[in-house]
N, CA, C and O atoms as a Tinker XYZ file with bonds, in Angstrom:
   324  protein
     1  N    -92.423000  -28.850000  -50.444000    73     2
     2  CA   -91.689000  -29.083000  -49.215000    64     1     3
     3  C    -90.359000  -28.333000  -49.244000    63     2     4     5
     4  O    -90.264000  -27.542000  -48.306000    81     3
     5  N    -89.058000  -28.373000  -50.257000    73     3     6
     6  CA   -88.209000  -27.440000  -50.418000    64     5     7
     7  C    -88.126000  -26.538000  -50.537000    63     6     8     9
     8  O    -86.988000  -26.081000  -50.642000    81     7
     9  N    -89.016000  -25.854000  -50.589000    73     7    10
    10  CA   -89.592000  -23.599000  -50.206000    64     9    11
    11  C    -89.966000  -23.686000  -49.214000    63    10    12    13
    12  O    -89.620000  -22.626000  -48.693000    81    11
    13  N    -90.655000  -24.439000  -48.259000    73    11    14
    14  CA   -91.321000  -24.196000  -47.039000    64    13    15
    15  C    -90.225000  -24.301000  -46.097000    63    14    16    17
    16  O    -90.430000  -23.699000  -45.043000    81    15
    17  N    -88.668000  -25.146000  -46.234000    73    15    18
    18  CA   -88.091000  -25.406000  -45.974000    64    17    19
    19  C    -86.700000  -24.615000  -45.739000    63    18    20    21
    20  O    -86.117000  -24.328000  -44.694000    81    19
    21  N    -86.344000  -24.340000  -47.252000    73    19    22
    22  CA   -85.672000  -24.015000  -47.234000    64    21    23
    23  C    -85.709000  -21.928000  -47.366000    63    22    24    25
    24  O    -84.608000  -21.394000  -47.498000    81    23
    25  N    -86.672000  -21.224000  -47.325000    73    23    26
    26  CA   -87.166000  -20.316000  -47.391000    64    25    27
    27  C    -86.712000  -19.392000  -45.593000    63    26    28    29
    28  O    -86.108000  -18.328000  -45.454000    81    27
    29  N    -87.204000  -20.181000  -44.651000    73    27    30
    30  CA   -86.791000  -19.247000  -43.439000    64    29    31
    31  C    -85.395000  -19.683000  -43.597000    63    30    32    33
    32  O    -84.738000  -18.648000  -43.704000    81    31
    33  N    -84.406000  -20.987000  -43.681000    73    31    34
    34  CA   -83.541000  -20.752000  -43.693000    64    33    35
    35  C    -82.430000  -19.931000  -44.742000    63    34    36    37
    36  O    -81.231000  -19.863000  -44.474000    81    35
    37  N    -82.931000  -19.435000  -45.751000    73    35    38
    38  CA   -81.846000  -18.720000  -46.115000    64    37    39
    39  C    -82.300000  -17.247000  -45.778000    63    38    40    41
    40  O    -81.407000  -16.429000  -45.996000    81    39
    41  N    -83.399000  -16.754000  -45.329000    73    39    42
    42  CA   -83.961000  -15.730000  -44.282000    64    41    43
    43  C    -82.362000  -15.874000  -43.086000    63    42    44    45
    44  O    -81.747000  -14.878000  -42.705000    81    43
    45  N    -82.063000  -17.028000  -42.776000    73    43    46
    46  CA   -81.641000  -16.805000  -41.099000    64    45    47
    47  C    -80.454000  -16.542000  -41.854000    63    46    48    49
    48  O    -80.409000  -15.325000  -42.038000    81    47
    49  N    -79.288000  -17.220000  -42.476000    73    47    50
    50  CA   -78.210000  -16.952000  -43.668000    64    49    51
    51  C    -77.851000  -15.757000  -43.973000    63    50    52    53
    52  O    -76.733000  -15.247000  -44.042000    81    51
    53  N    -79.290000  -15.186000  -44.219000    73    51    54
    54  CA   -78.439000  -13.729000  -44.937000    64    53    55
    55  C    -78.972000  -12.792000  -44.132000    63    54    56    57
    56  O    -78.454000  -11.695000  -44.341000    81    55
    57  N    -79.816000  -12.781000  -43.280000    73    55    58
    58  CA   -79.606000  -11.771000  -41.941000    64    57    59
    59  C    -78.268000  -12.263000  -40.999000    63    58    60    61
    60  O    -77.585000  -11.508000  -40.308000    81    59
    61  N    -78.075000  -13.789000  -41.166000    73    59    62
    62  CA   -76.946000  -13.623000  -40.330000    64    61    63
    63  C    -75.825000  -12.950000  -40.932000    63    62    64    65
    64  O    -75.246000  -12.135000  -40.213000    81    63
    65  N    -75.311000  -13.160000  -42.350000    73    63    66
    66  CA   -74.535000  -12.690000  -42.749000    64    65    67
    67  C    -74.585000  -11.156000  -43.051000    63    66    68    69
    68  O    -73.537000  -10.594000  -43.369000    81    67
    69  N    -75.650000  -10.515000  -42.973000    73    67    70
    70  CA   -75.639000   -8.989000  -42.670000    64    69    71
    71  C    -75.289000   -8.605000  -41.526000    63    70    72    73
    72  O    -74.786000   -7.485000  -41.447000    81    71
    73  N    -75.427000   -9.305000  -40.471000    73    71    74
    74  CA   -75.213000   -8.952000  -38.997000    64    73    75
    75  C    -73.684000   -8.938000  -39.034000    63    74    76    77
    76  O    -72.937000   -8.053000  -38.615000    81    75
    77  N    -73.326000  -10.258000  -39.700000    73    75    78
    78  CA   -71.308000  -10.618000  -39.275000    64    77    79
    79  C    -70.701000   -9.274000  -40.541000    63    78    80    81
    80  O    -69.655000   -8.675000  -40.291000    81    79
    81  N    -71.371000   -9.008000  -41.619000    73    79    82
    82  CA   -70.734000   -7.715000  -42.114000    64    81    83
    83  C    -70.993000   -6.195000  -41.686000    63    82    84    85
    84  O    -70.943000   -5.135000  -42.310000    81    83
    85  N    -71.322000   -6.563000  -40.224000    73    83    86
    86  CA   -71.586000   -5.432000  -39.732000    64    85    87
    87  C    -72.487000   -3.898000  -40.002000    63    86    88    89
    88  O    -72.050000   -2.781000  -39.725000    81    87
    89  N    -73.669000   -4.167000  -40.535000    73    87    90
    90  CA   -74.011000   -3.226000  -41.925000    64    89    91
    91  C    -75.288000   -2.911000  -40.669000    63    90    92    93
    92  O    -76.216000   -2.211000  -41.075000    81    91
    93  N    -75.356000   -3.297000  -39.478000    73    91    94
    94  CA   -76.317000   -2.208000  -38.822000    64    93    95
    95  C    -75.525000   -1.448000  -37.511000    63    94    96    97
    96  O    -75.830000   -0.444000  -36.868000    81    95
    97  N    -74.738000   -2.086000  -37.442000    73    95    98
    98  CA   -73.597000   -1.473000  -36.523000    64    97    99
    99  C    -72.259000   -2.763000  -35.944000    63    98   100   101
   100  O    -72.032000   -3.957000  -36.142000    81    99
   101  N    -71.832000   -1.970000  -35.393000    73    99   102
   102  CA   -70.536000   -2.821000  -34.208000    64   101   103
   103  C    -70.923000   -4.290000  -33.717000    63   102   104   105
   104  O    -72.040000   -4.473000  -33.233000    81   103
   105  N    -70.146000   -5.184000  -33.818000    73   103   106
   106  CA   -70.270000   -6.011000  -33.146000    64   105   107
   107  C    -69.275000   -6.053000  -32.149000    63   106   108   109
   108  O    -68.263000   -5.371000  -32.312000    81   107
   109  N    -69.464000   -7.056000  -30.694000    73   107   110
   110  CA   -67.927000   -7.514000  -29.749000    64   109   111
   111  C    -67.520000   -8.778000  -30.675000    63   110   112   113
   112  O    -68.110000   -9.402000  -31.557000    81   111
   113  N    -66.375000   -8.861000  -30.138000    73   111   114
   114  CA   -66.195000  -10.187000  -30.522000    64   113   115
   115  C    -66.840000  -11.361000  -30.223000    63   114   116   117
   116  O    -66.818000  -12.301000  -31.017000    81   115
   117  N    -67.783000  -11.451000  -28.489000    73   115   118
   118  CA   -68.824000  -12.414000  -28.872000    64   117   119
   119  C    -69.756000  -12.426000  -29.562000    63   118   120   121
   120  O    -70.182000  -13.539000  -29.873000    81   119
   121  N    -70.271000  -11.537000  -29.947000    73   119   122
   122  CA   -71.351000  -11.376000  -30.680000    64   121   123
   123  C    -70.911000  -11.787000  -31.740000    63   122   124   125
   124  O    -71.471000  -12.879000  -31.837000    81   123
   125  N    -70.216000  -11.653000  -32.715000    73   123   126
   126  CA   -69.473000  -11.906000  -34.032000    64   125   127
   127  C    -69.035000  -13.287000  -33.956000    63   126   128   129
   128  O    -68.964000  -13.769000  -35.086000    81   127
   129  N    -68.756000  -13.994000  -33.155000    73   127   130
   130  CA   -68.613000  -15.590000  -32.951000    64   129   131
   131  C    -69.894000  -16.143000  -32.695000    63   130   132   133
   132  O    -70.229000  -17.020000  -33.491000    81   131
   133  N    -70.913000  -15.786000  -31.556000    73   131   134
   134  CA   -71.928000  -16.414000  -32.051000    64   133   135
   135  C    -72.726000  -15.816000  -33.425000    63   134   136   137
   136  O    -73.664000  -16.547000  -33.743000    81   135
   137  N    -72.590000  -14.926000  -34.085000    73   135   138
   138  CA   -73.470000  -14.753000  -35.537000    64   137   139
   139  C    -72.535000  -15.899000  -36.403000    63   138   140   141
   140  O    -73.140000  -16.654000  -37.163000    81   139
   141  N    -71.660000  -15.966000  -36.326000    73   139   142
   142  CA   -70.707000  -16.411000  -36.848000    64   141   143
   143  C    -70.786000  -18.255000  -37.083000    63   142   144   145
   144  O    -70.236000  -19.030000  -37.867000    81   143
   145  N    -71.930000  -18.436000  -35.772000    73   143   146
   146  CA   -71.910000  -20.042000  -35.634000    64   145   147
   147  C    -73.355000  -20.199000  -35.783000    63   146   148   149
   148  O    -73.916000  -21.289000  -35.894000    81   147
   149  N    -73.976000  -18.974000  -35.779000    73   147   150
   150  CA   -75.539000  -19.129000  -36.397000    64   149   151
   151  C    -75.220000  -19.397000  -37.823000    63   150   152   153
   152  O    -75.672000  -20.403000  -38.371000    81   151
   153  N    -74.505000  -18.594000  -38.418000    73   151   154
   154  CA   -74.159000  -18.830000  -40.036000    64   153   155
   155  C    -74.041000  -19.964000  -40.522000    63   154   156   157
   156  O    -74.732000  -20.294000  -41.486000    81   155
   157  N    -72.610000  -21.293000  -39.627000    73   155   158
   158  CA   -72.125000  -21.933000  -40.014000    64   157   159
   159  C    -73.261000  -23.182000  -40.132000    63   158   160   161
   160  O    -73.634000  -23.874000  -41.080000    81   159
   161  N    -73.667000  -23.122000  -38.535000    73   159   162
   162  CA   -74.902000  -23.927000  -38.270000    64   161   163
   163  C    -76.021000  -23.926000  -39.788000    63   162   164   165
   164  O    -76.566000  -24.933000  -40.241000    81   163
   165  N    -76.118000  -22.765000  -40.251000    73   163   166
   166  CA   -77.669000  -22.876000  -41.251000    64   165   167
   167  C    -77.073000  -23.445000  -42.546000    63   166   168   169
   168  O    -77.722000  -24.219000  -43.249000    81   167
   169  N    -75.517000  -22.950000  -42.925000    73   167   170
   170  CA   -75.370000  -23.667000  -44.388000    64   169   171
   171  C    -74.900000  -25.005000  -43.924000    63   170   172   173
   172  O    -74.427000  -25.803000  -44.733000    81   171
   173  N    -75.025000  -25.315000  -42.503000    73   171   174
   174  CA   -74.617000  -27.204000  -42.631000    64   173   175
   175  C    -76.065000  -27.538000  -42.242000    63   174   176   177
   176  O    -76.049000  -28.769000  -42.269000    81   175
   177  N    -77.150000  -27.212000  -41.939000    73   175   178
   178  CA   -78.633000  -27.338000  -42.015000    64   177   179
   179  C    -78.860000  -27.367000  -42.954000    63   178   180   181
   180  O    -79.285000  -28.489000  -43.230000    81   179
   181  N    -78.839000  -26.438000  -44.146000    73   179   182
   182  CA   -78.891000  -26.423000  -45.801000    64   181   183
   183  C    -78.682000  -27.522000  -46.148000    63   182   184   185
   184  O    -79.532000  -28.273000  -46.626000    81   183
   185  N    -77.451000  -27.798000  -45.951000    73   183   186
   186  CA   -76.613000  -29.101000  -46.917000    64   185   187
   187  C    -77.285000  -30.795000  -46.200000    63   186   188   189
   188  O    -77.319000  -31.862000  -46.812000    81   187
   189  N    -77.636000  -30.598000  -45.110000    73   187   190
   190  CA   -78.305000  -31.519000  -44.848000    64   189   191
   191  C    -79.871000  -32.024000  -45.301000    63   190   192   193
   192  O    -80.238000  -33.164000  -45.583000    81   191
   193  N    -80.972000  -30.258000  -45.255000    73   191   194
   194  CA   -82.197000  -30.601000  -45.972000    64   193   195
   195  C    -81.774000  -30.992000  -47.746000    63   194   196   197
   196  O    -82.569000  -31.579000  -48.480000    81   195
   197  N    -80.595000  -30.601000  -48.130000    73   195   198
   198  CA   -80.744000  -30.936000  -49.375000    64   197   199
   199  C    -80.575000  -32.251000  -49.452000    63   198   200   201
   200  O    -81.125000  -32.706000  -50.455000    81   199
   201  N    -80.149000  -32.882000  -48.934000    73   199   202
   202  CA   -79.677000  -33.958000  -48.870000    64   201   203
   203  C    -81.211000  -35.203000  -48.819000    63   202   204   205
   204  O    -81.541000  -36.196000  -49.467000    81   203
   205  N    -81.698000  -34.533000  -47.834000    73   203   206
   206  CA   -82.540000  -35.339000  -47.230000    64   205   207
   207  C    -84.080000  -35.268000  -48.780000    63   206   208   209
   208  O    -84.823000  -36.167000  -49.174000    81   207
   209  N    -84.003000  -34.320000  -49.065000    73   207   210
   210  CA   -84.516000  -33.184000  -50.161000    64   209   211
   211  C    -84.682000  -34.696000  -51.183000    63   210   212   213
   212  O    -85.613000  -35.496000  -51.282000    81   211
   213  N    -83.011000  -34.617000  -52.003000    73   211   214
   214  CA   -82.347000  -35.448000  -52.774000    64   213   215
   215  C    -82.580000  -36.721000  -52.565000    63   214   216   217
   216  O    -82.833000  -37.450000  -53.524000    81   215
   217  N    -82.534000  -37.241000  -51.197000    73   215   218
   218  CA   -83.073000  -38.910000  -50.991000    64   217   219
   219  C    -84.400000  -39.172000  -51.154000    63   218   220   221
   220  O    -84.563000  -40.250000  -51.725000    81   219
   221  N    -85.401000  -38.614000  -50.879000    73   219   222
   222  CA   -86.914000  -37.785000  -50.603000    64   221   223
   223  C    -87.403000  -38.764000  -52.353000    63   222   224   225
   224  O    -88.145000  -39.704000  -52.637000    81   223
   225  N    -86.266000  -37.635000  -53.290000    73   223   226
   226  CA   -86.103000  -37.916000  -54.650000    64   225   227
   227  C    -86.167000  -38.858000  -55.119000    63   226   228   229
   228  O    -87.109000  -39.146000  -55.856000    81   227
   229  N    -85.060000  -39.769000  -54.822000    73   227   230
   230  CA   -84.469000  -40.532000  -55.322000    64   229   231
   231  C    -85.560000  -42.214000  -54.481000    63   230   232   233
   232  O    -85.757000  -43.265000  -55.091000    81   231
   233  N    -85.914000  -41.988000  -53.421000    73   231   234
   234  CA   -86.609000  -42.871000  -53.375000    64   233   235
   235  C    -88.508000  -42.823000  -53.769000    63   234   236   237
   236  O    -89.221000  -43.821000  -53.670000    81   235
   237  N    -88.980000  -41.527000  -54.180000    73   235   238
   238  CA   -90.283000  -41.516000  -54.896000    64   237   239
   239  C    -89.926000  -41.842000  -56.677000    63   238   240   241
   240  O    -90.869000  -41.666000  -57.450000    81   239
   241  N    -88.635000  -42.285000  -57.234000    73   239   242
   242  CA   -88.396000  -42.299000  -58.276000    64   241   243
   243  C    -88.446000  -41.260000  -59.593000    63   242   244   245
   244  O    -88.661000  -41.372000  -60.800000    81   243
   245  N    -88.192000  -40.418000  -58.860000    73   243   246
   246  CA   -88.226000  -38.847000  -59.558000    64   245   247
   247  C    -87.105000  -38.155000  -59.911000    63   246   248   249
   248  O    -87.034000  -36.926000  -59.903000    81   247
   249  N    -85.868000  -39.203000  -60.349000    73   247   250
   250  CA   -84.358000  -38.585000  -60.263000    64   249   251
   251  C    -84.153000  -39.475000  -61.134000    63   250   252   253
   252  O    -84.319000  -40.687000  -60.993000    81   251
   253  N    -83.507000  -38.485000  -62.767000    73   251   254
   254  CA   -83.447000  -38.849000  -64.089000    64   253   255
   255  C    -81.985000  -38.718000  -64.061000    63   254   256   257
   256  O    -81.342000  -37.676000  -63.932000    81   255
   257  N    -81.406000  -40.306000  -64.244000    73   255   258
   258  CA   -79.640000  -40.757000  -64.156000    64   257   259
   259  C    -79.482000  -40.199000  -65.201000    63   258   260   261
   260  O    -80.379000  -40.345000  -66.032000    81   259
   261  N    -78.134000  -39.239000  -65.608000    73   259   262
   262  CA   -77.482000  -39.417000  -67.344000    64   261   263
   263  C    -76.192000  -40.319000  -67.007000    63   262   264   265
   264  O    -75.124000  -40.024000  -66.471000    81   263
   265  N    -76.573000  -41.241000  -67.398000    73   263   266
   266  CA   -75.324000  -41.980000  -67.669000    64   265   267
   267  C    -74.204000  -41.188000  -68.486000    63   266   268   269
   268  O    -74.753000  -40.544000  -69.380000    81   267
   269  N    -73.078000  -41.051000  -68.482000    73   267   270
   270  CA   -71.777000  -40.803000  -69.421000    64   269   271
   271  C    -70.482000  -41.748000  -69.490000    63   270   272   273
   272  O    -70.633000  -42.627000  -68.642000    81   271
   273  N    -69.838000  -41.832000  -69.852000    73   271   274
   274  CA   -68.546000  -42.504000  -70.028000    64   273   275
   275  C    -67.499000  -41.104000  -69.348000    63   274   276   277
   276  O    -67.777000  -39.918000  -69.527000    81   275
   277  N    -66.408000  -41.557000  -68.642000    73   275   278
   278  CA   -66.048000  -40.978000  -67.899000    64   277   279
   279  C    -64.494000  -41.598000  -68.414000    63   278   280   281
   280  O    -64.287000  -42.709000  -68.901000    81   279
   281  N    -63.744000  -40.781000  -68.210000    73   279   282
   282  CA   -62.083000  -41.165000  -68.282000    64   281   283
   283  C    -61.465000  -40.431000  -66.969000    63   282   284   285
   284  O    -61.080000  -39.290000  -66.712000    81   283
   285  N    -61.607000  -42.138000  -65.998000    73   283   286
   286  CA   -61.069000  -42.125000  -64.835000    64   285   287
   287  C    -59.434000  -41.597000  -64.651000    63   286   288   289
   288  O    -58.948000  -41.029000  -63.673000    81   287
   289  N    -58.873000  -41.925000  -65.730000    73   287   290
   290  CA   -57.282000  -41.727000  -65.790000    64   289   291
   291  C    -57.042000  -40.332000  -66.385000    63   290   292   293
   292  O    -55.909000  -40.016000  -66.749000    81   291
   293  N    -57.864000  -39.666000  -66.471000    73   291   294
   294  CA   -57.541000  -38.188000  -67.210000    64   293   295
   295  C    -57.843000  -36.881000  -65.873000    63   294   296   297
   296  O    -57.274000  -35.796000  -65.753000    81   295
   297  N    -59.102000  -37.583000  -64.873000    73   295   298
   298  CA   -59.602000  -37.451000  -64.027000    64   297   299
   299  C    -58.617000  -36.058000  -62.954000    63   298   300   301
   300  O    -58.928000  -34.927000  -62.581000    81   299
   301  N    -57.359000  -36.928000  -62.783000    73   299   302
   302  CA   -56.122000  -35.481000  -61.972000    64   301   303
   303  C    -56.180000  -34.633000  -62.339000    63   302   304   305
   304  O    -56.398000  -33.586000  -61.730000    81   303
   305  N    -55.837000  -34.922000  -64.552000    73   303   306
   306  CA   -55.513000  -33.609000  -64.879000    64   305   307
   307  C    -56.440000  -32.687000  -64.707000    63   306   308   309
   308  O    -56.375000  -31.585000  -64.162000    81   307
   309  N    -57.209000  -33.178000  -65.164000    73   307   310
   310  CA   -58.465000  -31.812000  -65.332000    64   309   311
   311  C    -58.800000  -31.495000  -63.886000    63   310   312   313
   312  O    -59.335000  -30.399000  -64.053000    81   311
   313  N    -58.834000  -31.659000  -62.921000    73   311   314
   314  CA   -59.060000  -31.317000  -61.685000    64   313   315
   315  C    -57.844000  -30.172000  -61.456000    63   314   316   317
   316  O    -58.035000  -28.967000  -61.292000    81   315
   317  N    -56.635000  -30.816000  -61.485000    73   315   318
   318  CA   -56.027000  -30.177000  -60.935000    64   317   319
   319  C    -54.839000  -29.181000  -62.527000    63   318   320   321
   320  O    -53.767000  -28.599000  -62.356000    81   319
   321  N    -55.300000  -29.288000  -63.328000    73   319   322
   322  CA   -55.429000  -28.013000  -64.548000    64   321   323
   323  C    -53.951000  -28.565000  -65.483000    63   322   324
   324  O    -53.596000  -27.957000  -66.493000    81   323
């Protein structure tokens, strides 16, 4: 189901993003706003089949937890270096 899926959409992704880098010619500026919202549209489509992908998962019981111990209070630094 996640190749059948996700397969035309990163097809639409990276023709769109060949189109917005201009690599077969000129765009107007509408044209470049709508490629621009075809783009945005497919990686928030992405992030949604994954999602749905991931629950799919998690409720056929096919998603292996690693538990770790975590140091919540150290947590800033290392984020933020």
């Amino acid at each position: 189901m996640s190749h059948e899926l996700r397969t035309p959409l990163t097809a639409i992704l990276g023709l769109s993003e060949s189109l917005e880098a201009q690599i077969v010619g000129p765009l107007s500026d509408k044209q470049r706003h709508y490629i621009q919202t075809i783009h945005k549209s497919g990686e928030h489509l992405l992030g949604l089949i994954s999602s749905i992908l991931d629950l799919a998962k998690i409720s056929a019981g096919k998603v292996d937890l690693e538990i770790t111990r975590v140091d919540v209070g150290a947590w800033p630094r290392t984020v933020c270096g």
